[in-house]
Every structure is written in C-alpha cells, then in structure tokens.
C-alpha positions in Angstrom: 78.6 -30.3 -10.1 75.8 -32.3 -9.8 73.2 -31.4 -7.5 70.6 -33.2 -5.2 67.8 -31.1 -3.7 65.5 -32.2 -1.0 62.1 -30.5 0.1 61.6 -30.8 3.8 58.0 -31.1 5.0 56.8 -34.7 4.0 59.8 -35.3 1.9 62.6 -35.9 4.4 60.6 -35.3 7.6 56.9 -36.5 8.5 56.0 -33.7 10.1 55.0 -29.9 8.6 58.0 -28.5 11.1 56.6 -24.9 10.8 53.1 -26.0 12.2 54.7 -28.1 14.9 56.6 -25.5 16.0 54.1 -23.1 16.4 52.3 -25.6 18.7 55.5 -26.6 20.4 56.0 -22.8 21.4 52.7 -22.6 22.7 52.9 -25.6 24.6 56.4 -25.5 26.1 57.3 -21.3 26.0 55.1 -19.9 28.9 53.8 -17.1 26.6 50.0 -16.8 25.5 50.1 -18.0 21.9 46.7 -18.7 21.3 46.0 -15.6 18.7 49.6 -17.2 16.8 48.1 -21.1 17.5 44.9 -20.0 15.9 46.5 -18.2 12.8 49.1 -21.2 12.3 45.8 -23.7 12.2 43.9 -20.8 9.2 47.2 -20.9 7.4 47.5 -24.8 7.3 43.9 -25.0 6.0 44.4 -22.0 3.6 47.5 -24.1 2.4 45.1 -27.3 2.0 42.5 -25.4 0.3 44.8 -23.8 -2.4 44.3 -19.9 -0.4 48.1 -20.1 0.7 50.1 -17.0 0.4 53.5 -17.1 1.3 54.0 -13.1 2.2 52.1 -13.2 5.4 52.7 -16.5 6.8 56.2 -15.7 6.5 55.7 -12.5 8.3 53.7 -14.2 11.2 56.8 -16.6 11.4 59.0 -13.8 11.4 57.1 -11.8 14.1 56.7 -15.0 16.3 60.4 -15.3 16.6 60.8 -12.0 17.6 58.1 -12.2 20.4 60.9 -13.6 22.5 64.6 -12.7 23.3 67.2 -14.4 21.1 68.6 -16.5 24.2 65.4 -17.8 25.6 64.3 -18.2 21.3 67.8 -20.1 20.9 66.9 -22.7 24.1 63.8 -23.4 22.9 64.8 -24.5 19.4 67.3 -26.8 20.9 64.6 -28.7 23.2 62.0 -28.6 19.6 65.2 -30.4 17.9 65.4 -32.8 20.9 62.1 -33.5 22.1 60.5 -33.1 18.1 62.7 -33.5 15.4 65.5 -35.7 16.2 62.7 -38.6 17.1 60.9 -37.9 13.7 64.3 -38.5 11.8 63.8 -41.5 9.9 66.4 -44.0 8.8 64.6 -44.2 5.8 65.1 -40.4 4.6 68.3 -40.5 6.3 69.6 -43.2 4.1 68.4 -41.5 1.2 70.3 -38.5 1.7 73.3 -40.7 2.4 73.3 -42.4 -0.5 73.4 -39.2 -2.5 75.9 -38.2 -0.5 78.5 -41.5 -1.4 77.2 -40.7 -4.9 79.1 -37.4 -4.6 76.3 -35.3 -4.7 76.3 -31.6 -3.7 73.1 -31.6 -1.3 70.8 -29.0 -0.9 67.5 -28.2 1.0 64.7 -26.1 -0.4 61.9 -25.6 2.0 59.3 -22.7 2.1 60.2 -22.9 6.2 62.3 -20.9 7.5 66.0 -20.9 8.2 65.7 -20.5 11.8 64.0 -23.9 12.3 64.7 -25.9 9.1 68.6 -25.3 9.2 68.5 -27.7 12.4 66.9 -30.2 9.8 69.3 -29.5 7.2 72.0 -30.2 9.9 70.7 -33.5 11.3 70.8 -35.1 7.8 74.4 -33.4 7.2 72.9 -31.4 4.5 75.4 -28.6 3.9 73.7 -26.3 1.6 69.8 -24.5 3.1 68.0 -22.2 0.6 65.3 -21.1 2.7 63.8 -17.3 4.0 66.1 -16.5 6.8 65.0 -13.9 9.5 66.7 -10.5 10.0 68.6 -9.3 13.4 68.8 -6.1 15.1 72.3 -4.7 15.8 72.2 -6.4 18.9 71.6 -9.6 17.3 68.0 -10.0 18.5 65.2 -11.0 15.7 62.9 -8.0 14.8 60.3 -9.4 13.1 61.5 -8.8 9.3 63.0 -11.6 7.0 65.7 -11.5 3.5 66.9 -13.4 1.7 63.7 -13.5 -0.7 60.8 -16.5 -0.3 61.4 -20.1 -1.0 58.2 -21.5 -1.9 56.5 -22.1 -5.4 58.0 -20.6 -8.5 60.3 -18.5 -5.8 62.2 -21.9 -5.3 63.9 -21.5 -8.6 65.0 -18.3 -7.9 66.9 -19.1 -4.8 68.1 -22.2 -7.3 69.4 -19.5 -9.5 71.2 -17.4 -6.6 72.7 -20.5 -5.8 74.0 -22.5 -8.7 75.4 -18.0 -10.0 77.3 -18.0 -6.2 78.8 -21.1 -6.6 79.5 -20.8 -10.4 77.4 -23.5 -11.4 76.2 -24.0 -14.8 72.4 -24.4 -15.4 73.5 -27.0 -17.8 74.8 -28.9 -14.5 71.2 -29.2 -13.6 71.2 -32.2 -16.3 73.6 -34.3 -13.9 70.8 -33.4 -10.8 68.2 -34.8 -9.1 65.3 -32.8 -7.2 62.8 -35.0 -4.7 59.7 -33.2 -3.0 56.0 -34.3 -1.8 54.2 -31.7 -2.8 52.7 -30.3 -6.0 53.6 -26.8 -5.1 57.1 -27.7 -6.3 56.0 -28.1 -9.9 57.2 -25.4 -10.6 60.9 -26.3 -9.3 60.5 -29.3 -10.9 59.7 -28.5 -14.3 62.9 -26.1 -14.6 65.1 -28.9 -13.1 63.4 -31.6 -16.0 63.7 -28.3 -18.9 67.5 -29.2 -18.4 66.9 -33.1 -18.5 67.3 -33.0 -15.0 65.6 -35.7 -12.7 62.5 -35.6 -10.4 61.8 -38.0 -7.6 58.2 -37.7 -6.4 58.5 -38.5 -2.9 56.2 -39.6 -0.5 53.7 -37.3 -3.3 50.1 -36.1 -2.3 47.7 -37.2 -4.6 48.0 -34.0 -7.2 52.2 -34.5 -7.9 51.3 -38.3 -7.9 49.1 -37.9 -10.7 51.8 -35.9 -12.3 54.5 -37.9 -11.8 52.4 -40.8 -13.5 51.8 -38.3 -16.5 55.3 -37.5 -16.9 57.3 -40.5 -16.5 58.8 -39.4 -13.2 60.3 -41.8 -10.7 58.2 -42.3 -7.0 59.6 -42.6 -3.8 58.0 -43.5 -0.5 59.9 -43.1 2.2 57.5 -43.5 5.2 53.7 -42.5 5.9 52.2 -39.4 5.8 
C-alpha cells in the first residue's frame, strides 16, 4: 500500500487553522476569550521563535473546547468550516490531493492540530485517513478538557505513522512506494524516516529552513499558493 501524507497548515491550507480558530471563537462565540486570544498569539510567536512545546498548547486547545457545551461547540465549528475554511480551499491543493488520489494512493493527514478542527479539513479534500491528537469526552459526550491519542507534531509524527501503517498491516517497507508533502521544517523529522525507506518528500509551499533542505537533499518543491 502505498501511502500519500499531507501536512495541513501551509501545506494544503493557507491558513494556521488552530490560530484562526482561536480568533474565530473569540469573535463569533459570545464568550470573553481575550486571556485564550492572548495565549494563542504567545504560542504562535513561541512557534516562530523556535520556544514551541507541543504539551501545553495542546492542553490550551483541549481546555478551549471544553469551555463550551458540545452542541453550541459542534454549531460553531460548522459556521468556522463555512465562513473560514471552505473559502480558503484552494483548487490548487485540491487537485493535488486528487491526483494522488486517481494515482491510487491511500491518503493521510498528519497535522500537529487537532482532530476536532482539522478532521473537517481532512473531509473537505476527501482525505480518509486523520492522524492528529483527538480530544477526550465525558460519559455524556461533552469535552473535558483532556486529549489521547498521543501528539502529532515533530518526531511524534512518526509515531502516529507507526500506529498507523501496525493497525492497518502495513509494512514499513511500503513506505518506499510513498510520498510525504509538508511546509514546514518541523517535519524533518517525518521526513527523514519516510526517505530512510527510499520514500519521497515533497517540500511544499517550504519556509525558508525546509527550503534550504530540500535544496541539500535533492528533494522535489512544490508551491501550491502564497503563504
């Protein structure tokens, strides 16, 4: 089985959806979210600066979901897929992902955002597979603020590439046959697993650090639209 495997945030999608949602909610949700606005902003310029730690932005994420009931945090994501993401859909990325697709690709997303907001994504572009931290319910089905499923940024990406390929009896040797694209240089870590197994890498729409890298190892660049 051959495998393609997409980042989200300025791979397929021009947007950082976990930052836009954080303002979407405090634009459109009625709540007072300037504390969670204000942390969202530190944690964007921690990620910019090379200070990013996954553990407690995903915890803020986590506890931001559970500030509101599951029906009114349900409505909400379906006006942030209408009124944000659908428009930033490109044909572009969409295309891409098609392609792969006819090519008989199994698809995959990998995106350090989580699932509650990037399996929307993964849905608009028919993606069928989502590795990405998913957040935990109470027994009543409401969100309480905790997450499994392990993280999905960084080095953790080819963990969750493990769990997959071992649930769905895929051989790492398969990896040879697939084809990983990303933006960012905090997949080089993803990356350079996939390539151990001759796998390929698809810089796409790269910052200027995985740029430099792809030019160092050979790797084929992609731009799909402006960043």
């Amino acid at each position: 089985m051959k495998l393609a495997i997409f980042d989200m945030d300025g791979t397929l999608m021009p947007i950082d959806v976990g930052v836009v949602w954080v303002d979407f909610l405090a634009q459109k949700s009625g709540a007072d979210l300037s504390e969670e606005l204000a942390l969202s902003k530190r944690y964007l310029e921690d990620y910019r600066c090379g200070r990013f730690q996954v553990e407690p932005f995903m915890r803020f994420h986590m506890g931001l979901l559970a500030r509101f009931s599951r029906q009114n945090i349900e409505r909400l994501r379906e006006r942030f897929v209408e009124e944000i993401i659908r428009p930033n859909v490109t044909s572009a990325a969409k295309n891409l992902v098609q392609s792969m697709r006819l090519s008989n690709y199994t698809l995959l997303m990998a995106t350090g955002t989580q699932a509650f907001i990037s399996e929307p994504v993964a849905e608009l572009f028919g993606i069928e597979h989502l590795l990405a931290t998913r957040p935990e319910q109470s027994p009543s089905g409401e969100f309480n603020g905790k997450f499994y499923g392990g993280f999905c940024y960084g080095e953790h990406k080819i963990e969750r590439l493990k769990e997959f390929c071992e649930k769905h009896a895929i051989p790492l040797e398969d990896l040879s046959d697939s084809v990983v694209y990303t933006d960012s240089i905090t997949d080089l870590p993803l990356l350079q697993f996939v390539e151990s197994f001759h796998g390929h890498v698809v810089a796409t729409n790269p910052d200027p650090q995985l740029k430099e890298q792809a030019q160092k190892s050979g790797w084929a660049v992609l731009k799909l639209f402006d960043k």
